[in-house]
NUMAR-258611 format. One record per atom (N, C-alpha, C, CB): x, y, z; atom name. Coordinates in nm, 3 decimals, always signed. Atoms other than C-alpha are relative to their C-alpha. Glycine has a CB too. Example, Ala and Ser with C-alpha at 12.3 -4.5 7.8 and 13.67 -1.06 7.14 Angstrom:
# NUMAR-258611
@px: +0.089	py: -0.119	pz: +0.000	name: N
@px: +1.230	py: -0.450	pz: +0.780	name: CA
@px: +0.090	py: +0.120	pz: +0.000	name: C
@px: -0.099	py: +0.003	pz: +0.125	name: CB
@px: -0.082	py: -0.119	pz: -0.006	name: N
@px: +1.367	py: -0.106	pz: +0.714	name: CA
@px: -0.077	py: +0.109	pz: +0.073	name: C
@px: +0.041	py: +0.046	pz: -0.142	name: CB
# end
This chain:
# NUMAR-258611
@px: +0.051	py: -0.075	pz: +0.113	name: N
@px: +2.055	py: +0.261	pz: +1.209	name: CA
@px: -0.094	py: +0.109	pz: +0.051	name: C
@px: -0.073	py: -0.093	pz: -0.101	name: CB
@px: +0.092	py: -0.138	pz: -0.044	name: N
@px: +1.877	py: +0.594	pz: +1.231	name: CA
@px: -0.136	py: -0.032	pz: -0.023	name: C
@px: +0.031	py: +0.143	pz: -0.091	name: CB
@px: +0.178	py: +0.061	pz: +0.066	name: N
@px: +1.483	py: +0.610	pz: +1.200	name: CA
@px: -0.041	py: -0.002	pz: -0.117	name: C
@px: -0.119	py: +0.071	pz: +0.037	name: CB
@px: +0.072	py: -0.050	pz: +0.139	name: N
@px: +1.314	py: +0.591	pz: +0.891	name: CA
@px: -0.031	py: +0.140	pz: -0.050	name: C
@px: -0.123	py: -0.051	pz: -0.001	name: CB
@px: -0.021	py: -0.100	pz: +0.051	name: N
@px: +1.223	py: +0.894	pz: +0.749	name: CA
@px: -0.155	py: -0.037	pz: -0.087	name: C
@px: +0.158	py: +0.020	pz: -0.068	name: CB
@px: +0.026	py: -0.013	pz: +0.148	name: N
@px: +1.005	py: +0.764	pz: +0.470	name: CA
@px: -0.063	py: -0.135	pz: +0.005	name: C
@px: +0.135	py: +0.024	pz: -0.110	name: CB
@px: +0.050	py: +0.119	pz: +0.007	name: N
@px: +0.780	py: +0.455	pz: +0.452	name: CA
@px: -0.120	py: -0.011	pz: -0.051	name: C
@px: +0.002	py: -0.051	pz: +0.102	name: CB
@px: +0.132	py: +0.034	pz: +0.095	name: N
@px: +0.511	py: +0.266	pz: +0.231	name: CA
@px: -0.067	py: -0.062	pz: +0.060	name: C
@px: +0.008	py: -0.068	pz: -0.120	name: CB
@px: +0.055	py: +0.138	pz: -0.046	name: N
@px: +0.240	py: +0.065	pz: +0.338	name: CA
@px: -0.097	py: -0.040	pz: -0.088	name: C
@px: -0.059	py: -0.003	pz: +0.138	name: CB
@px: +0.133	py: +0.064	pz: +0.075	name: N
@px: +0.004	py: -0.192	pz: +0.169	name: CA
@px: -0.047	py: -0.068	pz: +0.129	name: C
@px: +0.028	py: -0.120	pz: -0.148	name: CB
@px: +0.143	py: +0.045	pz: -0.089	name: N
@px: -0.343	py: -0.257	pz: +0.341	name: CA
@px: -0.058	py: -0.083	pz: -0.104	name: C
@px: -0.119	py: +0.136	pz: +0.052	name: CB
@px: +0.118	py: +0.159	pz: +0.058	name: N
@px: -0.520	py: -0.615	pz: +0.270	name: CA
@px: -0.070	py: +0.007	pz: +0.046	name: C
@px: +0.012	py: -0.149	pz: +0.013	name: CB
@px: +0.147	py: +0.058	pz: -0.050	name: N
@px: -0.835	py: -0.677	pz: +0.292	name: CA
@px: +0.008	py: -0.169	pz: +0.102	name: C
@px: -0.104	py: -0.031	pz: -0.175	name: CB
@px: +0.017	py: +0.130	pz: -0.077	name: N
@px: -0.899	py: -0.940	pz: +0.562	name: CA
@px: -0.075	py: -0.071	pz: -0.002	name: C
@px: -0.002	py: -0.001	pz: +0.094	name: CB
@px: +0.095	py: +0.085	pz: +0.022	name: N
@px: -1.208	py: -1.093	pz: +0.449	name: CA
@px: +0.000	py: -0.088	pz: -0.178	name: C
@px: -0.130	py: +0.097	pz: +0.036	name: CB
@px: -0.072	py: +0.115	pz: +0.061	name: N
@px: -1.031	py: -1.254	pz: +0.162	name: CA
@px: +0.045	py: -0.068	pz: +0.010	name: C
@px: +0.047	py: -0.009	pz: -0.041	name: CB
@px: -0.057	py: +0.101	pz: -0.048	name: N
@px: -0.908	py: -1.588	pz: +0.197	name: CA
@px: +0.083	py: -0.041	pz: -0.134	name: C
@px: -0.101	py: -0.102	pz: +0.065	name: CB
@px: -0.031	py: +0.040	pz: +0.119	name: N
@px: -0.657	py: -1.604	pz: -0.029	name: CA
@px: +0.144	py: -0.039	pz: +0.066	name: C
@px: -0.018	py: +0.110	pz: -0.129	name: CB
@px: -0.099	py: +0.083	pz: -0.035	name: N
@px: -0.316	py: -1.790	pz: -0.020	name: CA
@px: +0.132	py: +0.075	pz: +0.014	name: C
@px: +0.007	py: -0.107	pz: -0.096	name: CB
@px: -0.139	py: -0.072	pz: -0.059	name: N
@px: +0.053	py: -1.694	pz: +0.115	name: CA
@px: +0.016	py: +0.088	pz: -0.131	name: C
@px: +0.155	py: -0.119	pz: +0.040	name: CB
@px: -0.047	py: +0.004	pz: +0.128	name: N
@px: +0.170	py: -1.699	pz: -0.254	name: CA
@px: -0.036	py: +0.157	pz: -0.078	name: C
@px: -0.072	py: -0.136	pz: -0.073	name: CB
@px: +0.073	py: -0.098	pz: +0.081	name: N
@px: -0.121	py: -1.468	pz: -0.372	name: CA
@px: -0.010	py: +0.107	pz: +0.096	name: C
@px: -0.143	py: -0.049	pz: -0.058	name: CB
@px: -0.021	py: -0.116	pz: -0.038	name: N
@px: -0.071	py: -1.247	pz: -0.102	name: CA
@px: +0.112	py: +0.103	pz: -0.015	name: C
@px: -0.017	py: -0.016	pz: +0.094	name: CB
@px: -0.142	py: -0.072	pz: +0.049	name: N
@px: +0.283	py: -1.162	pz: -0.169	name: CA
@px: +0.030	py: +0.042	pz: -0.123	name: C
@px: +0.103	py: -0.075	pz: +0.016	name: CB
@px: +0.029	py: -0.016	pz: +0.154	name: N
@px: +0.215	py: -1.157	pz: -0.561	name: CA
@px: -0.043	py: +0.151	pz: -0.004	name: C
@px: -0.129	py: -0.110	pz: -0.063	name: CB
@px: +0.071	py: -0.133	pz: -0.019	name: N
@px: -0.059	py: -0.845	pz: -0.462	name: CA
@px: +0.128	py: +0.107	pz: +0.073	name: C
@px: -0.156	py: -0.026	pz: +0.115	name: CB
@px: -0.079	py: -0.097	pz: -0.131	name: N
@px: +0.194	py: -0.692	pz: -0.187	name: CA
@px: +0.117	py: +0.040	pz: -0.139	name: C
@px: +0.089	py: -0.119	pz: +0.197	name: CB
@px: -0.124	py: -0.035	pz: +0.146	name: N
@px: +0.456	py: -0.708	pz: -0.509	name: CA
@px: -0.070	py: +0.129	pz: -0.081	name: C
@px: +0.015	py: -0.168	pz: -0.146	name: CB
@px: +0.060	py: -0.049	pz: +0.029	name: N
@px: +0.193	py: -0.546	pz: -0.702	name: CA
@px: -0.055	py: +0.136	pz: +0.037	name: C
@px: -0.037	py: -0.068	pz: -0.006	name: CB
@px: +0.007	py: -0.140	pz: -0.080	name: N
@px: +0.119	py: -0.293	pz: -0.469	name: CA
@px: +0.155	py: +0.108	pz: -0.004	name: C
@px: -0.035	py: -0.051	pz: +0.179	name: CB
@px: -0.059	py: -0.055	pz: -0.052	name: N
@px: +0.432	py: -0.147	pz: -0.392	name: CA
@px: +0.067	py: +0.040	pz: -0.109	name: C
@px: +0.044	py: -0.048	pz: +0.096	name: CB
@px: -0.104	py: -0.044	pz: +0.113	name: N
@px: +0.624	py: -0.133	pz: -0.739	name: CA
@px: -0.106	py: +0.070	pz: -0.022	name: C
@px: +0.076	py: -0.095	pz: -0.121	name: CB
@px: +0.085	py: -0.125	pz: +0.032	name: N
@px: +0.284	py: +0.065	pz: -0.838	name: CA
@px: -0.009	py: +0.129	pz: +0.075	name: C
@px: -0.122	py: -0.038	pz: +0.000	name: CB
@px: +0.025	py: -0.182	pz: -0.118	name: N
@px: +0.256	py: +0.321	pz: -0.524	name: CA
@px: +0.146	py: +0.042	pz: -0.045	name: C
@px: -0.016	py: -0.013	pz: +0.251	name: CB
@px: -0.128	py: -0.061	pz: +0.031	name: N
@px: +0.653	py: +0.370	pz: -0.574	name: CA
@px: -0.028	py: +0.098	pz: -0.115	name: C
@px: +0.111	py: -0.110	pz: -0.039	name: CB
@px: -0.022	py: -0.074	pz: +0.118	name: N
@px: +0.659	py: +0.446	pz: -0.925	name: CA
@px: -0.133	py: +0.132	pz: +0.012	name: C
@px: -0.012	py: -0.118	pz: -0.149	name: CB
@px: +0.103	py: -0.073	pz: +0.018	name: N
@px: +0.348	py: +0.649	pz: -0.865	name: CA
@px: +0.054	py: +0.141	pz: +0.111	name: C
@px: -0.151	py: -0.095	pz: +0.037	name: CB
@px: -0.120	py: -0.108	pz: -0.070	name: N
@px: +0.596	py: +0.842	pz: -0.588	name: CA
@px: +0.122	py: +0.063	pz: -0.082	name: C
@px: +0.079	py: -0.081	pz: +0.118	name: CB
@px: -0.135	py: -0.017	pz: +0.047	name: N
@px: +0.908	py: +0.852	pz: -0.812	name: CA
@px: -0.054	py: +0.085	pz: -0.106	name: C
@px: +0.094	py: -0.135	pz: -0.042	name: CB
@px: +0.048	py: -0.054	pz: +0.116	name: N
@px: +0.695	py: +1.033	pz: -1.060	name: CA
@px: -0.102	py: +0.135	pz: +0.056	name: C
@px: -0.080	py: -0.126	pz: -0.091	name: CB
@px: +0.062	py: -0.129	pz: -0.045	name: N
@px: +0.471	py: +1.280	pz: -0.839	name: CA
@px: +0.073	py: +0.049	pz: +0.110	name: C
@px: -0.144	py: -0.012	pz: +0.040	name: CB
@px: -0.075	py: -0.010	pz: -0.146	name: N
@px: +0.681	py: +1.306	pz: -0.542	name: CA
@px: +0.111	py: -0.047	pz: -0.020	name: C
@px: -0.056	py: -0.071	pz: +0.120	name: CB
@px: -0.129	py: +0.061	pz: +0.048	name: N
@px: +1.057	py: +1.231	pz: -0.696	name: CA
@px: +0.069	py: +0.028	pz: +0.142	name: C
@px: +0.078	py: +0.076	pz: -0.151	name: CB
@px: -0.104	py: +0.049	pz: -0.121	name: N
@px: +1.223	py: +1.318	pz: -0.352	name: CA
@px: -0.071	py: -0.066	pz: +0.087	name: C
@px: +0.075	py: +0.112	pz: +0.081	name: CB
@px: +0.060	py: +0.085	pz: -0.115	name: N
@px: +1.010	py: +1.139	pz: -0.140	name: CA
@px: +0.020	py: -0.155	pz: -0.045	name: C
@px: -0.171	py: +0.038	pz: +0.025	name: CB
@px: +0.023	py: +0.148	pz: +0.057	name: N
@px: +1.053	py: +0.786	pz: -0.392	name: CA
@px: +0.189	py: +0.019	pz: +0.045	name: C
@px: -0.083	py: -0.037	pz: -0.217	name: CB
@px: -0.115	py: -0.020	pz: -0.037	name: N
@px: +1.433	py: +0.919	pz: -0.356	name: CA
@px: +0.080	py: -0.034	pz: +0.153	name: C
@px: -0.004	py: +0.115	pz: -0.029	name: CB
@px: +0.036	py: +0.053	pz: -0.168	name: N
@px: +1.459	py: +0.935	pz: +0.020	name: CA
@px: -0.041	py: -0.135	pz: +0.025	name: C
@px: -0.121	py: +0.077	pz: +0.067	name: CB
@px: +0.049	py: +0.162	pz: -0.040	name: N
@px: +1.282	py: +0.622	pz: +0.061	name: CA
@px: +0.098	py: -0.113	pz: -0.064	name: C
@px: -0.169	py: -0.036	pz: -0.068	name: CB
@px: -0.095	py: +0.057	pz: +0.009	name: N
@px: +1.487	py: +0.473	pz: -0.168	name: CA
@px: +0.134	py: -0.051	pz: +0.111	name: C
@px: +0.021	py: +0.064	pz: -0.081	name: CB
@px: -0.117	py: -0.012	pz: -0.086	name: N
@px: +1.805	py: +0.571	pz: +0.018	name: CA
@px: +0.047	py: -0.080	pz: +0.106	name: C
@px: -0.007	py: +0.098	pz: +0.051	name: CB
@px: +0.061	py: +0.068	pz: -0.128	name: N
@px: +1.665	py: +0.456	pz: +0.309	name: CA
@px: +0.047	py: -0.163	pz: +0.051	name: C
@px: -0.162	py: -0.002	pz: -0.030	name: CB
@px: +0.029	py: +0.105	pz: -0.045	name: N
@px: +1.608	py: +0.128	pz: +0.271	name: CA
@px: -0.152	py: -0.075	pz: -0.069	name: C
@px: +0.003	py: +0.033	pz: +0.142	name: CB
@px: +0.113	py: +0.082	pz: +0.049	name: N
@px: +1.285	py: +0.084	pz: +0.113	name: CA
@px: -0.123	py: -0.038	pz: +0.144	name: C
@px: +0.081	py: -0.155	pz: -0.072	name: CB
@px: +0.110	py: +0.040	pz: -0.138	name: N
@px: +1.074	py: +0.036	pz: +0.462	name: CA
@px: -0.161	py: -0.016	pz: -0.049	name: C
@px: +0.000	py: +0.148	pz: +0.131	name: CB
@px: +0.136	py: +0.025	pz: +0.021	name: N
@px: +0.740	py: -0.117	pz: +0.395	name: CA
@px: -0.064	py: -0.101	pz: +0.127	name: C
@px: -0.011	py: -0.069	pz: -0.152	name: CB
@px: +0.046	py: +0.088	pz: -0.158	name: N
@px: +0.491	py: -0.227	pz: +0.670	name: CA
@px: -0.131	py: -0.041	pz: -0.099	name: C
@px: -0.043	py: +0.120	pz: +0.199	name: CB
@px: +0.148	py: +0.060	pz: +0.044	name: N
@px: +0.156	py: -0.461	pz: +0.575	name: CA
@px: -0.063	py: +0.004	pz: +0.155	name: C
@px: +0.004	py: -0.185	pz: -0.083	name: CB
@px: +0.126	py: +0.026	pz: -0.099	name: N
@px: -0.124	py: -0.412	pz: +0.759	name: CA
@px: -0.129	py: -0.024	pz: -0.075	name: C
@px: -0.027	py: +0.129	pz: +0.099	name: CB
@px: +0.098	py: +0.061	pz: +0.056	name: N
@px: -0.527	py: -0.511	pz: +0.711	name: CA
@px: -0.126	py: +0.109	pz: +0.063	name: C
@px: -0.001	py: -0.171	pz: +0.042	name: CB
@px: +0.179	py: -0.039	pz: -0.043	name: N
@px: -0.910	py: -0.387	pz: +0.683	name: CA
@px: -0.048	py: -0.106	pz: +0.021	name: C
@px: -0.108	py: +0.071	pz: -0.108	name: CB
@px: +0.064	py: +0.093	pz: +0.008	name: N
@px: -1.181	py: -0.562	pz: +0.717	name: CA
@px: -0.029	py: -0.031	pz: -0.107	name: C
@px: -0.078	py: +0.002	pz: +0.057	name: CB
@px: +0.163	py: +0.011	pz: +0.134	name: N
@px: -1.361	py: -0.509	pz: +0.383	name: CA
@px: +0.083	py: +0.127	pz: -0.129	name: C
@px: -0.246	py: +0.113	pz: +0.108	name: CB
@px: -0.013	py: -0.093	pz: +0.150	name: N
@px: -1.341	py: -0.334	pz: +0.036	name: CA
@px: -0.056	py: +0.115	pz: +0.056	name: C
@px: -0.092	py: -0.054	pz: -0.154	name: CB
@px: +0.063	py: -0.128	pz: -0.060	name: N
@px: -1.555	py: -0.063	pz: +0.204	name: CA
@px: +0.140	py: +0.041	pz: +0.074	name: C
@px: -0.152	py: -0.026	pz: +0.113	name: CB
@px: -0.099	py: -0.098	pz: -0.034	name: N
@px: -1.271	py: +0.009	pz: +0.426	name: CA
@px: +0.115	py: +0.031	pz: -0.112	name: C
@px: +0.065	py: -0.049	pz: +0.129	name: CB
@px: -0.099	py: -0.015	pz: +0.114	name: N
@px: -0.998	py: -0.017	pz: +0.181	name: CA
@px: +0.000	py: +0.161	pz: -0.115	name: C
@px: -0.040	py: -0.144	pz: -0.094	name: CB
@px: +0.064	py: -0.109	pz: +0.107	name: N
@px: -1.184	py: +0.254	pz: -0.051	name: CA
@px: +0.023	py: +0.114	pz: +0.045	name: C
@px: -0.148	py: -0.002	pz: -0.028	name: CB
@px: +0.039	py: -0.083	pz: -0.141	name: N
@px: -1.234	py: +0.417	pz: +0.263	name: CA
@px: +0.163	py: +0.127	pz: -0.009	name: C
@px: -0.002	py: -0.153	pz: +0.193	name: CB
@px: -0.176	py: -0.067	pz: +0.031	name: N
@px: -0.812	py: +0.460	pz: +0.238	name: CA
@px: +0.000	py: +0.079	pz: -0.095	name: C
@px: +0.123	py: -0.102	pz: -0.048	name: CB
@px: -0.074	py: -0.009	pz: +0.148	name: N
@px: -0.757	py: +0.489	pz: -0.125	name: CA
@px: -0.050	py: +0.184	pz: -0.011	name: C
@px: -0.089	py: -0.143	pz: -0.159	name: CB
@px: +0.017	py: -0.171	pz: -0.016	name: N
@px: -0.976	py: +0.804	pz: -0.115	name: CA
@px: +0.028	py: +0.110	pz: +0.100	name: C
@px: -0.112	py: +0.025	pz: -0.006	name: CB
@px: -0.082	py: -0.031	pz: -0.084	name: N
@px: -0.814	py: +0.929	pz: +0.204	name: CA
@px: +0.146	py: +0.075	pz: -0.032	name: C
@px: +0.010	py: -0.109	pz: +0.056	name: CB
@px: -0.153	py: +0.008	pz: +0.058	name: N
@px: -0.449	py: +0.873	pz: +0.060	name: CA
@px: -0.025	py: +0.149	pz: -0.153	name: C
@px: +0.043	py: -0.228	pz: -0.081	name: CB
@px: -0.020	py: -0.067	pz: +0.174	name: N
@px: -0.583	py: +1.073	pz: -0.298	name: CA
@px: -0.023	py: +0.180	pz: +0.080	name: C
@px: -0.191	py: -0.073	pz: -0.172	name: CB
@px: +0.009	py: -0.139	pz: -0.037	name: N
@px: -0.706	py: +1.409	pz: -0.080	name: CA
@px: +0.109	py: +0.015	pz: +0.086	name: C
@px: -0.129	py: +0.042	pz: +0.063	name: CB
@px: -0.130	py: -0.080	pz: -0.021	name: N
@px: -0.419	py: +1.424	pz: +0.093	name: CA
@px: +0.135	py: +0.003	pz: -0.059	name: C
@px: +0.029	py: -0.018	pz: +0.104	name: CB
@px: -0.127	py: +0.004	pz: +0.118	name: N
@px: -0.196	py: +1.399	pz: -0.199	name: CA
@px: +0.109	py: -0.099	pz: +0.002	name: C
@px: +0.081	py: +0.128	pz: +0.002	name: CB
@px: -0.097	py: +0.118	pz: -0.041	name: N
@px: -0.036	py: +1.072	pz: -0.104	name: CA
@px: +0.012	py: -0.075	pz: -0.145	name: C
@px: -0.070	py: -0.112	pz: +0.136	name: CB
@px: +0.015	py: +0.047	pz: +0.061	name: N
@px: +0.109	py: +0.858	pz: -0.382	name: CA
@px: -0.055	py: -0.144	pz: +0.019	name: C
@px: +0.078	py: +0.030	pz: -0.042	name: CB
@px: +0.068	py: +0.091	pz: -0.048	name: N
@px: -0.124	py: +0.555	pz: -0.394	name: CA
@px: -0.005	py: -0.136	pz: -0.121	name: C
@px: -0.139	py: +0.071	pz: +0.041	name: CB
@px: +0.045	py: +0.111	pz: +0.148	name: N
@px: -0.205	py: +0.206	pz: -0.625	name: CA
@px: -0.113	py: -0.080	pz: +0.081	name: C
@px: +0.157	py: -0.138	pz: -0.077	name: CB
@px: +0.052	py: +0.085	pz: -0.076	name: N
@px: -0.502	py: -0.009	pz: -0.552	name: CA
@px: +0.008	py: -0.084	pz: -0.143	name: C
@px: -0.141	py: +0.037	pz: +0.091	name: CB
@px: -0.064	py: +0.101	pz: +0.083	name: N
@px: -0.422	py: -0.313	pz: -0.713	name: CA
@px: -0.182	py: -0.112	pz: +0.017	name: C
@px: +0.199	py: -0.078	pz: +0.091	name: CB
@px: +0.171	py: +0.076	pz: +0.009	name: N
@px: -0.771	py: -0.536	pz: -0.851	name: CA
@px: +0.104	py: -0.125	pz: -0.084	name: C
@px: -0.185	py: +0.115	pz: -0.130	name: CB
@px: -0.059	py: +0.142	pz: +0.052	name: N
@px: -0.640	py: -0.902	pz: -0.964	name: CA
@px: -0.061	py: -0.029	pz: -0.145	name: C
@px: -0.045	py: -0.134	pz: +0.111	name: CB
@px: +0.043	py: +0.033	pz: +0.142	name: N
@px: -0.693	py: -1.003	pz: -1.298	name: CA
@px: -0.094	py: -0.157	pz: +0.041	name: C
@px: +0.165	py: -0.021	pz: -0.123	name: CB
@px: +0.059	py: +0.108	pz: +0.010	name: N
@px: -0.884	py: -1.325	pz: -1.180	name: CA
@px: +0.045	py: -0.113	pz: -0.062	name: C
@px: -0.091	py: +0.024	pz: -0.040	name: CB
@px: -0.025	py: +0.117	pz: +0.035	name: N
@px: -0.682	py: -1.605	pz: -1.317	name: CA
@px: +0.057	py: -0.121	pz: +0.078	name: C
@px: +0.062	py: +0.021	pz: -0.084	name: CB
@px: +0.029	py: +0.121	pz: -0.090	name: N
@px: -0.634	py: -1.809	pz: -1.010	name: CA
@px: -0.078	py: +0.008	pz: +0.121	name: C
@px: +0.116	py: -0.052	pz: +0.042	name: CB
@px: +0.050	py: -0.011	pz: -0.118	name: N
@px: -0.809	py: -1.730	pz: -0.655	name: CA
@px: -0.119	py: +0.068	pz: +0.046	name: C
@px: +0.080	py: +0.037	pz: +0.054	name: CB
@px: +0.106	py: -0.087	pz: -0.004	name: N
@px: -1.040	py: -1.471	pz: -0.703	name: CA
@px: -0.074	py: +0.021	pz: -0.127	name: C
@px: +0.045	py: +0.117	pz: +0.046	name: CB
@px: +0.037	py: -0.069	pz: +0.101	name: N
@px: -1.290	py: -1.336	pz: -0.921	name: CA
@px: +0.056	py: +0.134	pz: -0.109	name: C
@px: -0.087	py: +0.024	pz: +0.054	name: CB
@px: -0.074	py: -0.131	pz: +0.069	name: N
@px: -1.139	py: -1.095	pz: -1.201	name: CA
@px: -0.098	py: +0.112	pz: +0.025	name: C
@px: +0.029	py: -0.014	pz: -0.176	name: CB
@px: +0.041	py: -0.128	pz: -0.057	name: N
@px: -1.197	py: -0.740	pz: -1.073	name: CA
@px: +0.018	py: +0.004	pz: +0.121	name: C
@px: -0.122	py: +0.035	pz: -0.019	name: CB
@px: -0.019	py: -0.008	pz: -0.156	name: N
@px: -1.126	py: -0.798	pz: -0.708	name: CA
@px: +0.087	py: +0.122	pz: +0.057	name: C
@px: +0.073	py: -0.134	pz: +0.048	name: CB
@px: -0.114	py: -0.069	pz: -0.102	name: N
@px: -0.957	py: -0.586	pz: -0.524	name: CA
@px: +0.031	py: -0.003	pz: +0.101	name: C
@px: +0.005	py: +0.089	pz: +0.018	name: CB
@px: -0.028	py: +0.100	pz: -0.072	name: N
@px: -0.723	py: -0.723	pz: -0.338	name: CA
@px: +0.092	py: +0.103	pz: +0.129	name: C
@px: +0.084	py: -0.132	pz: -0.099	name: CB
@px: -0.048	py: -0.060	pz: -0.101	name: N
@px: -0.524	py: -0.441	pz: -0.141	name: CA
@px: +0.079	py: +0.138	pz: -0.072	name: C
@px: +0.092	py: -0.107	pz: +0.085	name: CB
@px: -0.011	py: -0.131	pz: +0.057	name: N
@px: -0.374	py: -0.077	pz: -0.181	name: CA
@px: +0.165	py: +0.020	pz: +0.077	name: C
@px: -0.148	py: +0.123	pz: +0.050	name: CB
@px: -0.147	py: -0.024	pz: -0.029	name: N
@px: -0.030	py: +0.025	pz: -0.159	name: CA
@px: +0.008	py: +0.178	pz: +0.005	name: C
@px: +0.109	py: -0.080	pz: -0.137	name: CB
@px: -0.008	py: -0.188	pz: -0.027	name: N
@px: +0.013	py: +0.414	pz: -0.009	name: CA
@px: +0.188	py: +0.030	pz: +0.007	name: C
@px: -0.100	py: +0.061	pz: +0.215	name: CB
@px: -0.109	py: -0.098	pz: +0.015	name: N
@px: +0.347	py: +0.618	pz: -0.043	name: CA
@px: +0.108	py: -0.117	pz: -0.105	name: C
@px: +0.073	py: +0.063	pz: +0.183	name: CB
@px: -0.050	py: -0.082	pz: -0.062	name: N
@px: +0.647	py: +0.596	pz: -0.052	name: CA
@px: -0.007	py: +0.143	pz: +0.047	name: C
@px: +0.063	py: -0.015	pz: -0.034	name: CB
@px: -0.013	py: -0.146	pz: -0.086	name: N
@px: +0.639	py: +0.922	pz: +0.211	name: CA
@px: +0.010	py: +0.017	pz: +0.076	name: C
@px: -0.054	py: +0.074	pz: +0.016	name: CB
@px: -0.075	py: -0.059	pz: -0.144	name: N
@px: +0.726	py: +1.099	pz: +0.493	name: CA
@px: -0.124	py: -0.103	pz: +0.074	name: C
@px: -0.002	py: +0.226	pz: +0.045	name: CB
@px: +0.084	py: +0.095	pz: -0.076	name: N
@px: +0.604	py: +0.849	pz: +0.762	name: CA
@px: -0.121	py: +0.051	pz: +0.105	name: C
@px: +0.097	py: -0.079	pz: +0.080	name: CB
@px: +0.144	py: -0.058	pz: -0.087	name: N
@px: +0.399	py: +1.099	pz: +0.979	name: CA
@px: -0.093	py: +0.043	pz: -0.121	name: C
@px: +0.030	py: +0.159	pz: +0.120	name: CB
@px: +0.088	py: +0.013	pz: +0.076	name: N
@px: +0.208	py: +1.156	pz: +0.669	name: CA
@px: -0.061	py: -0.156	pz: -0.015	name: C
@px: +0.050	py: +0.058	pz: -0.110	name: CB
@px: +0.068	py: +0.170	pz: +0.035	name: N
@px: +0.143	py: +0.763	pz: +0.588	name: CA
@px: -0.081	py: -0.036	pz: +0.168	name: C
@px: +0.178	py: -0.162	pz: -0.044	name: CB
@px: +0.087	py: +0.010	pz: -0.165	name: N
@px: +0.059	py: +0.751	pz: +1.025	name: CA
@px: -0.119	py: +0.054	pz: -0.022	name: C
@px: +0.066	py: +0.090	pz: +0.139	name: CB
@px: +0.174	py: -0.069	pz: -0.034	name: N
@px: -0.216	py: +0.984	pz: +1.018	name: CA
@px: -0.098	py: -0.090	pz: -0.051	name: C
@px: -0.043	py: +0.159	pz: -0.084	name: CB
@px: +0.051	py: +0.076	pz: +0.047	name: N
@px: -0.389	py: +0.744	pz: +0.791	name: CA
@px: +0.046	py: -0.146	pz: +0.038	name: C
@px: +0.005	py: +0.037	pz: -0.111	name: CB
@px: -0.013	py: +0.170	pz: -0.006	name: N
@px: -0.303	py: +0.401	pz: +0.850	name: CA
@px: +0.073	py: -0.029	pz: +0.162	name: C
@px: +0.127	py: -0.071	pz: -0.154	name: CB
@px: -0.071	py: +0.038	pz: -0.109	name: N
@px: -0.096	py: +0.420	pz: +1.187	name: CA
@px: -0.123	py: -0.066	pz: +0.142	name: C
@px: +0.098	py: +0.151	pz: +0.040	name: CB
@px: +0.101	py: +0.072	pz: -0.091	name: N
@px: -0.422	py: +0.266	pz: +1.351	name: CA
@px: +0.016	py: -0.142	pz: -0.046	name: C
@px: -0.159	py: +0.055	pz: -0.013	name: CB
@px: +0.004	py: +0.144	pz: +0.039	name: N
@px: -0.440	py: -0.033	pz: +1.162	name: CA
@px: +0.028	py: -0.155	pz: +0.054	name: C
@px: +0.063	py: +0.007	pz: -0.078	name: CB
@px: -0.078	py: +0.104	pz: -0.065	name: N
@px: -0.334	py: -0.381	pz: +1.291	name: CA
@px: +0.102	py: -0.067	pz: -0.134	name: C
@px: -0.118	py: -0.123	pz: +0.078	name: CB
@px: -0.082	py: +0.059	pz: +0.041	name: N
@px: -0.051	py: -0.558	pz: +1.171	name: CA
@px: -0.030	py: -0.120	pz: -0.120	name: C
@px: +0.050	py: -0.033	pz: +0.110	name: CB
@px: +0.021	py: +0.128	pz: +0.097	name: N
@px: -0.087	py: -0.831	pz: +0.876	name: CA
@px: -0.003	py: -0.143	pz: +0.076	name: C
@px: +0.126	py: -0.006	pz: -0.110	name: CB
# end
């Protein structure tokens, strides 16, 4: 297969201790929000990605400070973004915020920002 082209990523906070279940719930959460938030400001870039394959990578901060750190990162350089806060009805306090989902987009755009990160 050829390279990507086009990839999303959601960043977790790592100083949450929260469970497999409820991480994949958020990562769900994340990614149908950044999409649609691509397919609607950026229709060929949610397009493309589509096409693709859909390519999504998880990686982690330490802290809500970094996370923020992203979200406002991702918004000045016109990236489509979701940060996803839990409603609090099992693991966390309601209002948390639990992790941020950036593009679908061109992947040297999503690198500049996040291609430091470590892996999930």
């Amino acid at each position: 297969m050829s390279e990507f082209r086009y990839k999303q990523v959601i960043v977790f906070r790592s100083d949450l201790k929260i469970s497999k279940g409820k991480t994949a719930v958020q990562a769900g959460h994340a990614a149908v929000s950044a999409a649609e938030e691509a397919r609607k400001k950026h229709r060929s870039w949610w397009k493309a990605w589509i096409e693709e394959g859909q390519r999504k990578i998880a990686v982690k901060v330490k802290n809500e400070e970094e996370l923020l750190k992203l979200e406002m990162e991702a918004k000045i350089q016109g990236l489509p973004y979701a940060l996803i806060t839990d409603m609090g009805l099992t693991e966390v306090p309601p209002g948390t915020i639990t992790c941020l989902g950036i593009g679908p987009a061109p992947a040297e755009k999503i690198d500049k920002l996040t291609g430091n990160l470590p892996l999930l």
